[in-house]
C-alpha positions, 0 to 999 in steps of 0.5 A: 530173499537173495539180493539177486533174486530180488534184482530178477523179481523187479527185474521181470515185474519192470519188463511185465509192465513196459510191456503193457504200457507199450501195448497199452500206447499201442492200442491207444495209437491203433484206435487213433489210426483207426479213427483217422482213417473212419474220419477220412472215409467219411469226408471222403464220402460225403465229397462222393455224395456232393459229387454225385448230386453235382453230377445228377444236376448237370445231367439233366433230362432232356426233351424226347426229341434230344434224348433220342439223339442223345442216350446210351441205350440205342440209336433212333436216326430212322426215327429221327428223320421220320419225325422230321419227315411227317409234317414236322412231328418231331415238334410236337414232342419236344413241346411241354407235353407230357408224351409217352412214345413207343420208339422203334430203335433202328434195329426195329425199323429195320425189321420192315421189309425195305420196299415198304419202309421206302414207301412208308417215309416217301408219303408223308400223311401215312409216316404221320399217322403212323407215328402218331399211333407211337404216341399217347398223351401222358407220361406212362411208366411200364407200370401204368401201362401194364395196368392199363391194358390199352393206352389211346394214341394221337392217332386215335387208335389204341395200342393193347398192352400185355404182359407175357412172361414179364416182357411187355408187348405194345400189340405184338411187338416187344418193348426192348427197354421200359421207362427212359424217362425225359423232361417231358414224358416217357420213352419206351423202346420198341424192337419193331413198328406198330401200325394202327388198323388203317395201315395194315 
């Protein structure tokens, strides 16, 4: 063999395998790169993990009463107040319970024709009574109940669930969201206000 082709030869054999060792050293620090970046995902991670859990602790559930003050899914005032109003209910539901309360929302209340919602919060032992026909000792998800059919009240009345098309009814009104759940019972929110048969 020539003297220059021998210089070529070693010349490309030289370069062909810098190549691969570079590539080689390349694959090698990607891989690292890459196991890096998996170990940072995963600390990353389990920070987010901790975090949630620290969250999920500091938001604790609350009574029925503080979470119908305090939730993001409706607003309760009307309720409120005549919780407050029927000999002081609102009392009994922040007791250790457990309570399920079919809550009507503001919007519920509103569906009342105004002369009689005025009438109902200006007597009192019918506001109770009323109210109570909202509650029912336990604490029931919408699958208890629809399992139920019909759930006994404080009132002494019970309410008929149903089912229609997967939206549950309490009597005919509908059961806007299921399953709020607080530190003692339930709340379901209603679109509108059940009455027991004594105060049709």
């Amino acid at each position: 063999m020539h003297l220059n082709s021998r210089v070529s030869y070693l010349s490309i054999t030289f370069a062909v395998g810098l190549c691969t060792i570079t590539a080689v050293f390349a694959k090698s620090d990607h891989d690292g790169h890459r196991r890096h970046a998996a170990k940072a995902l995963l600390i990353a991670e389990r920070k987010t993990e901790k975090y949630i859990e620290k969250e999920g602790f500091e938001r604790q559930r609350k009574d029925i009463v503080n979470t119908l003050k305090d939730n993001d899914v409706t607003r309760f005032a009307t309720l409120q107040d005549a919780l407050v109003q029927a000999f002081d209910l609102d009392k009994t539901l922040k007791n250790k319970g457990p309570y399920t309360l079919f809550a009507p929302s503001d919007r519920g209340f509103k569906r009342l024709p105004s002369d009689d919602l005025q009438a109902l919060m200006a007597n009192k032992k019918k506001l109770r009574q009323v109210l109570e026909y909202h509650i029912v000792q336990g604490n029931l998800d919408a699958e208890a109940l629809k399992s139920r059919k019909k759930v006994k009240t404080l009132e002494g009345h019970e309410i008929t669930i149903s089912d229609r098309g997967g939206s549950i009814y309490a009597d005919d009104v509908l059961i806007k969201t299921v399953d709020m759940p607080c530190s003692n019972g339930m709340i379901h929110v209603l679109d509108g206000v059940v009455m027991p048969p004594l105060s049709k």
